[in-house]
C-alpha positions as CSV (number, residue, x, y, z in Angstrom):
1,X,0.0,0.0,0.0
2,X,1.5,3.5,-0.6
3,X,1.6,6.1,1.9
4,X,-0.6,8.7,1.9
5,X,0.9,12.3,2.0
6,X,-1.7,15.5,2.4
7,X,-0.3,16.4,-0.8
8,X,-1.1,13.7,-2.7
9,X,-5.1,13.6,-0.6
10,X,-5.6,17.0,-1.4
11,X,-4.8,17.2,-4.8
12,X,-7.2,14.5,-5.2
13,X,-9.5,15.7,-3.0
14,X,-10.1,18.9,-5.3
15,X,-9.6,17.2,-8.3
16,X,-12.6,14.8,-8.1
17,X,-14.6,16.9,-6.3
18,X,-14.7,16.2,-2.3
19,X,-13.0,19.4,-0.8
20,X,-12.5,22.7,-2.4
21,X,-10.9,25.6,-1.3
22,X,-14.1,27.7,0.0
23,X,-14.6,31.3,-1.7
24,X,-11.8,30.5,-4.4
25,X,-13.0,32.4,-7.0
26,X,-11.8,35.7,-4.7
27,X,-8.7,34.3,-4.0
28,X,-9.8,32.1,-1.0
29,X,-9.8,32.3,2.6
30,X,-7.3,31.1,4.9
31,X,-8.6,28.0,6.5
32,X,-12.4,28.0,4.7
33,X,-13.1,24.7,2.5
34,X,-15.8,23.8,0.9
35,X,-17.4,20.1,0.3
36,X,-18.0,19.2,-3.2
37,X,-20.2,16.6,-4.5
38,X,-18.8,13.3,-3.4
39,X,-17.0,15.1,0.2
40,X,-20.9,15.7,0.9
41,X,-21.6,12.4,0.7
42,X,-18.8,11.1,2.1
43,X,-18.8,13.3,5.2
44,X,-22.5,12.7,5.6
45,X,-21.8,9.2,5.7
46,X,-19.0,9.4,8.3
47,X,-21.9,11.2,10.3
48,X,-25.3,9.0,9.9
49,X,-22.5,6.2,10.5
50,X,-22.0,7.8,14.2
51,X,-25.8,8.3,14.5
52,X,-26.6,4.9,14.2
53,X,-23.8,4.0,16.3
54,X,-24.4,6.2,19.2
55,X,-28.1,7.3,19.0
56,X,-30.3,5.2,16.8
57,X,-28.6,1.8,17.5
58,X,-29.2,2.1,21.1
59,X,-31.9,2.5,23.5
60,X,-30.4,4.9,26.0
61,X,-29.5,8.0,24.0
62,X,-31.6,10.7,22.2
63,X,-30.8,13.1,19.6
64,X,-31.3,17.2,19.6
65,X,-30.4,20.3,17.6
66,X,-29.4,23.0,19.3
67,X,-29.8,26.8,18.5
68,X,-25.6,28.1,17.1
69,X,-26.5,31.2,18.9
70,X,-27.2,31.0,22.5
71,X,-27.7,33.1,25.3
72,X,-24.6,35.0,26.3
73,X,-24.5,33.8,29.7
74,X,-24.2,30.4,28.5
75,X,-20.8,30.9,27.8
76,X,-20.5,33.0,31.5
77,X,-21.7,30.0,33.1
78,X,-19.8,27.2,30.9
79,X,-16.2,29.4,31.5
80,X,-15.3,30.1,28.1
81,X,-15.7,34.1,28.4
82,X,-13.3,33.8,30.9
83,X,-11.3,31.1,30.1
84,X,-11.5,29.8,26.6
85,X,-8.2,31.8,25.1
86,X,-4.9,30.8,23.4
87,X,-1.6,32.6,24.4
88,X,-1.0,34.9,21.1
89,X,2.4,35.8,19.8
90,X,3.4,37.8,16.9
91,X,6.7,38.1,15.0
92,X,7.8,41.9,14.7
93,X,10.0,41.2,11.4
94,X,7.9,39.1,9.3
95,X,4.0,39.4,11.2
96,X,3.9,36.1,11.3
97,X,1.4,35.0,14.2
98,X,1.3,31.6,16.4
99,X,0.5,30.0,19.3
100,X,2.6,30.3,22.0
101,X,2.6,27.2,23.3
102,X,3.4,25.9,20.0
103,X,6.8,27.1,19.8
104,X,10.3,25.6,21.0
105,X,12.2,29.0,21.4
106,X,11.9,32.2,21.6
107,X,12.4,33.6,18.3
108,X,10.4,33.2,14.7
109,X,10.1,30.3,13.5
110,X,9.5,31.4,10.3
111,X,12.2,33.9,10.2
112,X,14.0,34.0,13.4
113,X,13.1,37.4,14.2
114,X,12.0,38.6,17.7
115,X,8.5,37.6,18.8
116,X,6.3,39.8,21.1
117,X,5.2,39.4,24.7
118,X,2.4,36.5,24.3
119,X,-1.0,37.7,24.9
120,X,-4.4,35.7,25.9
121,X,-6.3,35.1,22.7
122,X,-10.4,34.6,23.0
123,X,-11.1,32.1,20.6
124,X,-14.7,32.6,20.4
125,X,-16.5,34.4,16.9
126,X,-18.2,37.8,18.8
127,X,-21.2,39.0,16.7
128,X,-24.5,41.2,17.4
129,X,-28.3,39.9,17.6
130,X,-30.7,42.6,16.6
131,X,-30.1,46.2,14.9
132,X,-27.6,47.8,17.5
133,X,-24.2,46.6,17.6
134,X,-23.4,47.5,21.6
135,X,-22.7,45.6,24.3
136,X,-25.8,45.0,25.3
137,X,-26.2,42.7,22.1
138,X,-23.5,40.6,22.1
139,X,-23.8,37.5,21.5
140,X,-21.1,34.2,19.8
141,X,-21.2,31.9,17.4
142,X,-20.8,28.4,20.1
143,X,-17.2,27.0,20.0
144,X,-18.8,23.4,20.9
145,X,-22.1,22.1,20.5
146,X,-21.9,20.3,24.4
147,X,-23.6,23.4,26.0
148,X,-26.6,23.6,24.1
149,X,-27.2,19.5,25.4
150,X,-26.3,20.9,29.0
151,X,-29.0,23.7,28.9
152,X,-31.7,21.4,27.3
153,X,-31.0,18.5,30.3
154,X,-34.0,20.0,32.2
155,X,-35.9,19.5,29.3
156,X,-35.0,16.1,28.0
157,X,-35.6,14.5,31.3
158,X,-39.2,16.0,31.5
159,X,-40.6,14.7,27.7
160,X,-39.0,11.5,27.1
161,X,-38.9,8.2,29.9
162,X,-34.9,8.3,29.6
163,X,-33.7,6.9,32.9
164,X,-29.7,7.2,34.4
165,X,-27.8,6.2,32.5
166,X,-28.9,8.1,29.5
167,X,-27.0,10.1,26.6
168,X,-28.3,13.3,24.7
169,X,-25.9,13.7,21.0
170,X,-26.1,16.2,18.4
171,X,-24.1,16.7,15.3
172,X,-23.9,20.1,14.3
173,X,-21.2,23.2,13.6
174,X,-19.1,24.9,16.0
175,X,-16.6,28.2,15.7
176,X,-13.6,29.0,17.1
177,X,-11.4,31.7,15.9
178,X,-8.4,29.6,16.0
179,X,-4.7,31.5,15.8
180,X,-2.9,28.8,13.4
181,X,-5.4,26.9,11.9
182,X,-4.3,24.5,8.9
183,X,-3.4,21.0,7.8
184,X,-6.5,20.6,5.4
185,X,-9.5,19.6,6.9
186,X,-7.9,18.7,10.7
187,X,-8.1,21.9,11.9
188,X,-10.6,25.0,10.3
189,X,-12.1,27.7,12.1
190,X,-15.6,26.5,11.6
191,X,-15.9,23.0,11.6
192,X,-18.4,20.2,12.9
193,X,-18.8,18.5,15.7
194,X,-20.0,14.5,16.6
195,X,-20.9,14.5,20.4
196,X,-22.5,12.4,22.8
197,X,-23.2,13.7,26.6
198,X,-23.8,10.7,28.8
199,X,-25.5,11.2,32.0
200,X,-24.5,8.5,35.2
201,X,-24.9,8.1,38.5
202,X,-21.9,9.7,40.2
203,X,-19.8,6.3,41.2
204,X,-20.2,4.4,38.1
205,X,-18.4,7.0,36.0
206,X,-15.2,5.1,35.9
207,X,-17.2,2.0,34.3
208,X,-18.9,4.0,32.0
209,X,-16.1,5.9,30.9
210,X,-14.4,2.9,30.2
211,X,-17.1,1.5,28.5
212,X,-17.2,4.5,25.9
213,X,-13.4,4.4,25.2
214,X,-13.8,1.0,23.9
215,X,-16.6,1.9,22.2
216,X,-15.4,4.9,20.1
217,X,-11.9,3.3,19.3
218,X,-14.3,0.1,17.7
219,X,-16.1,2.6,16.0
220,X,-13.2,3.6,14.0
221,X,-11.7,0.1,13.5
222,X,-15.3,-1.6,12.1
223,X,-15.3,1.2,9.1
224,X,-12.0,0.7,8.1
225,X,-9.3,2.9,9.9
226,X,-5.9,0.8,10.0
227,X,-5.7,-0.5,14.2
228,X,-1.6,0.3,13.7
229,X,-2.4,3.8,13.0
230,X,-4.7,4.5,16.2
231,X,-3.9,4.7,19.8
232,X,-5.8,5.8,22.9
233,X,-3.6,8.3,24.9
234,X,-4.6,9.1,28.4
235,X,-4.2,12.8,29.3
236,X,-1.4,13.5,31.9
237,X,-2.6,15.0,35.3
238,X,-0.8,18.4,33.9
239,X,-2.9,18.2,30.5
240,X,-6.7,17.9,32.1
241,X,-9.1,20.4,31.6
242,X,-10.5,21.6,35.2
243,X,-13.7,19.9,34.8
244,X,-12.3,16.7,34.1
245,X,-12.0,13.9,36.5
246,X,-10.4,11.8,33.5
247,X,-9.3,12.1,29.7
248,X,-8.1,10.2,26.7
249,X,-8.0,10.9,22.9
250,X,-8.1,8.4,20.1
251,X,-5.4,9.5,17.7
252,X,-4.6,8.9,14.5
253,X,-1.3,8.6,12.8
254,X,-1.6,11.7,10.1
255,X,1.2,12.4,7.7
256,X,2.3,15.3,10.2
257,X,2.2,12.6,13.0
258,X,-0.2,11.4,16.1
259,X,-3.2,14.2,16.4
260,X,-6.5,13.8,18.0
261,X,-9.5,12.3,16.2
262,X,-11.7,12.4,19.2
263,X,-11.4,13.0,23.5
264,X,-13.4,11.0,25.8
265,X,-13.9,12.9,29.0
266,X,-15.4,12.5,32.7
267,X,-16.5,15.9,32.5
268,X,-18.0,15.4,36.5
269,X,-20.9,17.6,37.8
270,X,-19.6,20.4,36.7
271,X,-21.5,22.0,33.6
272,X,-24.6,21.1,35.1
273,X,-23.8,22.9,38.2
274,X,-22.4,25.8,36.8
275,X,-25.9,26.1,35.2
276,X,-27.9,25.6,37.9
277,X,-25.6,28.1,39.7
278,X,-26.0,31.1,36.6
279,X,-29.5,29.9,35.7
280,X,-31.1,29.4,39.1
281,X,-32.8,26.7,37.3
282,X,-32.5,23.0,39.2
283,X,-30.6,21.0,36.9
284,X,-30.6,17.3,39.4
285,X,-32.2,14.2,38.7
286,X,-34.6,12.2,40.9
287,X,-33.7,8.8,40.8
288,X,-37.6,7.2,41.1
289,X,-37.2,3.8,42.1
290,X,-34.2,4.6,44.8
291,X,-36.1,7.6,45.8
292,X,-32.9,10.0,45.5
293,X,-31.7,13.1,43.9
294,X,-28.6,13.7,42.7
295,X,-26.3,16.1,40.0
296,X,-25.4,13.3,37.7
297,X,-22.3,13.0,36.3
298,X,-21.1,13.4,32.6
299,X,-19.0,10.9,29.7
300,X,-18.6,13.1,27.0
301,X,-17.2,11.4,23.7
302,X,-16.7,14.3,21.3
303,X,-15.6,13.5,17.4
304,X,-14.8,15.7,15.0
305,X,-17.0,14.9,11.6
306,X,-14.2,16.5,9.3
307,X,-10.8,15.2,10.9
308,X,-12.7,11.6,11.0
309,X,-13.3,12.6,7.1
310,X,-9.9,13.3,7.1
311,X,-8.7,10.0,8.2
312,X,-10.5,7.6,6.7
313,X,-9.5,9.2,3.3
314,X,-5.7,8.8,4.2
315,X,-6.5,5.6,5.4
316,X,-8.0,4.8,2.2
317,X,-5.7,6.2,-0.2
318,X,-3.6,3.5,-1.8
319,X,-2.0,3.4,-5.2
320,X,-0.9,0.1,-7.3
321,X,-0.4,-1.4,-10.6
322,X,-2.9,-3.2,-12.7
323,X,-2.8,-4.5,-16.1
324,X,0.5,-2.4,-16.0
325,X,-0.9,0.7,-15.4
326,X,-1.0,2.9,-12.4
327,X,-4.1,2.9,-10.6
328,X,-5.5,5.6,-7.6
329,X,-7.7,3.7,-5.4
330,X,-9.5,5.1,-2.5
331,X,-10.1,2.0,-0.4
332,X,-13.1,3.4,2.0
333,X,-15.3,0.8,3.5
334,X,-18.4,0.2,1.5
335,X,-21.0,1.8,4.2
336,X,-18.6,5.0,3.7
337,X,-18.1,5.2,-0.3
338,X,-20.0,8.6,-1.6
339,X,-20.8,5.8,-4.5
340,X,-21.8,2.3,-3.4
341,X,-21.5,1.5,-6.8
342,X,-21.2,2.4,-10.3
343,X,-22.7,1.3,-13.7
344,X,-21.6,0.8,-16.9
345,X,-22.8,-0.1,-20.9
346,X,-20.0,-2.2,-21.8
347,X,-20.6,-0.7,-25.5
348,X,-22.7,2.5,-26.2
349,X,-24.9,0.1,-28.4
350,X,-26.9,-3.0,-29.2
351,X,-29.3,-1.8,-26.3
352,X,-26.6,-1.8,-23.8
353,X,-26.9,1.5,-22.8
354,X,-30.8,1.4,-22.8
355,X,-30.6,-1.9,-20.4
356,X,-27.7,-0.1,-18.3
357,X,-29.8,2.9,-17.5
358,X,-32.7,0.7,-16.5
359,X,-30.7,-1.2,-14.2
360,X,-29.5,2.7,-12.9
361,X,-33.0,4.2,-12.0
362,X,-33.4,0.4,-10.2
363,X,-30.5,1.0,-7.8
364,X,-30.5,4.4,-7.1
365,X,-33.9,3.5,-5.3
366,X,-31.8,2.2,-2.8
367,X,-28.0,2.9,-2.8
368,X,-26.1,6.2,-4.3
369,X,-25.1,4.8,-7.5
370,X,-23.0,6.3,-10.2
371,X,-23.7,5.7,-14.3
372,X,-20.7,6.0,-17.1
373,X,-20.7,5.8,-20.6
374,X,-18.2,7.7,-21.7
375,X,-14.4,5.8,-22.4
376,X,-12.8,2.2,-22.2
377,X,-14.2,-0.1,-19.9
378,X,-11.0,-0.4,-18.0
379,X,-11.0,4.0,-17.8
380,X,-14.7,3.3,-16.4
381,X,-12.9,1.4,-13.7
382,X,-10.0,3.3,-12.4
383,X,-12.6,6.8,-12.0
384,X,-14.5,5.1,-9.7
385,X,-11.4,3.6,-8.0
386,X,-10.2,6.8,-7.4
387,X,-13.2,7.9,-5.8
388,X,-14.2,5.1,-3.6
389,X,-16.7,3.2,-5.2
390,X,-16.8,-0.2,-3.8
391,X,-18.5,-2.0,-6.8
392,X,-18.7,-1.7,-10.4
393,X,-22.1,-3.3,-12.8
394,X,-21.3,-3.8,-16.2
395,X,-23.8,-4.2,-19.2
396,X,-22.3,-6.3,-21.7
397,X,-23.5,-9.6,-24.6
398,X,-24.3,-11.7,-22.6
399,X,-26.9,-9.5,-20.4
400,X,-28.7,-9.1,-23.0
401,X,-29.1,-12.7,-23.7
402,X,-29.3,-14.5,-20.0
403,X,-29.9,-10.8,-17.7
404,X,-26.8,-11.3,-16.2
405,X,-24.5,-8.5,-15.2
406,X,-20.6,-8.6,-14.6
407,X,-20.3,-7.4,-11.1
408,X,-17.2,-6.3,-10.0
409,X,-14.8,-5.9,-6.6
410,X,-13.0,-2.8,-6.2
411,X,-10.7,-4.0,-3.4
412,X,-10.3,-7.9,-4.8
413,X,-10.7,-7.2,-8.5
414,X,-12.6,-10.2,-8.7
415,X,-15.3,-10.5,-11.3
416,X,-19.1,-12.8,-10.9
417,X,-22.0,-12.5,-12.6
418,X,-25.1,-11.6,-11.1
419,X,-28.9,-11.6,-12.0
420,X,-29.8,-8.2,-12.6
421,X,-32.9,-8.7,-10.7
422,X,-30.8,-9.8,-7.6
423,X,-28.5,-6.9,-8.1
424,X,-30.0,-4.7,-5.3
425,X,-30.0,-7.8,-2.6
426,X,-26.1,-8.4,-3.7
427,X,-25.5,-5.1,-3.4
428,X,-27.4,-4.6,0.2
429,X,-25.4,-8.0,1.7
430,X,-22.0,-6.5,0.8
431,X,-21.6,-3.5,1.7
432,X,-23.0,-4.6,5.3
């Protein structure tokens, strides 16, 4: 298998139409990207993927949407106007700016020139709700999407019959006005977020946090990722945030080395406290059959949707020889693929075509499905390689004698033929 570089990823990536650079046409902006056709697909994958994992395929968690703007004194109570900064340096030669805490030295590392004194950053987007832009109407765009489950606790536990343990998730955006944002897709200013607050009785925290580490690094493993290029690294007693009883991240092995995919936190009592505390509202749980109240405690598994995008296209790239010629092959597991598969006319003749387009409307009923006419079979092939697409259905003679189709393995490059009226249940049974 070659190795991936970013290089070679994004290249690709804007070449075939899953990330663009966002606002290109005026020159860009720094660290704004845009999905294209197939990154849509594949990204929305990656999250209905997580859904069914973490919401729909178990009994004990509920999805919500929360609003992107929320009450200022959200972010009082939750300690990011206070403390969600970055220290902030900038290089008086070349303007350069980083994170502090980034650096080895003392001087540019750009240039070498002399840096100035660091200064605390607030990473939060600031903007106004309504006509007057005062401080009366501030408001931010949320830099995660864990408060807005926090302030809707209350309200979970009164509609639903959600018992402790129970989990709220939502999928949605976040902002933060990050200082040195970059490496494609790992690290943008805006940027989405897969999360998952879990609510226990304080005392089987431990279990449960354990039980959600293993969980999330399976996640990863069942749709594909490479287990020798993921660890789970527990965070040092100097590295917790102040909230947390506990920490880990699942990293993955980027190009640029071990980063974070995803942290698994004991996040304790404390944002529900802190709530209670600014809102005045009672945030506890009574606990019917034991006849108890108490502030439950919080597992918070939080992904981010574009890094785990990220990875499982570097994962997947993989370049090879066949028929002696070079072939680019994304390798993403079939429940992934923007394309679960593609068809093809052998010849753009005889009815082929006619037959193959039939077969089309069939599928894409049931699967996102790709048709192509246009080129030598074998060219057919290696475009939807290079995209992903785990399975190729080809129109050729003998279809249109017996209504058999040629379908074919992207991964094995093994060839069978198939009833084209059992095409959708072949299909369905592979990819899982």
């Amino acid at each position: 298998m070659a190795a991936a570089t970013m290089e070679k990823v994004v290249n690709l990536c804007k070449r075939r139409g899953f990330v663009f650079p966002g606002s290109e046409i005026y020159g860009g902006l720094g660290s704004s990207l845009d999905y294209g056709p197939l990154g849509v697909e594949l990204k929305r994958n990656v999250k209905d993927a997580w859904w069914r994992a973490v919401v729909t395929g178990r009994d004990d968690v509920v999805g919500i949407d929360a609003a992107l703007i929320m009450h200022p004194a959200v972010w009082e109570a939750s300690g990011h106007l206070a403390g969600f900064t970055d220290p902030l340096v900038d290089c008086r030669n070349c303007k350069q700016r980083f994170r502090a805490d980034d650096l080895q030295g003392t001087t540019c590392p750009a240039c070498g020139g002399e840096l100035t004194e660091a200064r605390q950053f607030n990473l939060m987007f600031k903007t106004f709700v309504g006509p007057m832009e005062d401080t009366a109407h501030v408001a931010y765009l949320r830099p995660e999407t864990a408060q807005g489950i926090f302030v809707n606790f209350r309200n979970v536990v009164e509609t639903s019959r959600l018992k402790i343990p129970f989990g709220i998730a939502q999928i949605g955006k976040s902002f933060r006005n990050e200082i040195t944002p970059g490496n494609f897709l790992f690290r943008t200013r805006e940027f989405e977020q897969m999360e998952l607050e879990f609510f226990v009785r304080p005392g089987d925290d431990d279990s449960w946090f354990e039980h959600w580490r293993e969980e999330r690094l399976r996640w990863y493993t069942d749709l594909g990722l490479s287990a020798e290029r993921l660890r789970v690294r527990p965070h040092g007693a100097d590295e917790l945030a102040h909230y947390a009883k506990a920490c880990c991240d699942v990293e993955y092995r980027f190009p640029f080395g071990w980063a974070e995919l995803e942290g698994i936190a004991n996040r304790t009592d404390f944002d529900l406290r802190r709530h209670a505390e600014h809102s005045g509202k009672d945030l506890s749980y009574f606990d019917d059959e034991r006849r108890e109240r108490f502030v439950p405690y919080v597992i918070e598994p939080s992904a981010g949707a574009d890094r785990s995008t990220l990875a499982f296209l570097l994962d997947a790239y993989d370049e090879d020889e066949v028929e002696g010629e070079p072939r680019i092959v994304l390798r993403l597991h079939p429940k992934l693929a923007p394309y679960k598969a593609a068809v093809f006319p052998l010849l753009r003749k005889d009815g082929q075509p006619e037959r193959a387009r039939r077969i089309y409307d069939a599928l894409r009923r049931h699967f996102p499905v790709d048709y192509d006419q246009a080129g030598s079979i074998g060219k057919r092939y290696r475009r939807q390689d290079e995209v992903g697409t785990p399975f190729g259905i080809t129109v050729d003679h003998q279809t249109m004698q017996d209504g058999t189709v040629t379908l074919r393995d992207r991964d094995a490059m093994s060839q069978v033929r198939v009833a084209e009226d059992r095409v959708v249940e072949e299909l369905r049974a592979r990819i899982g």
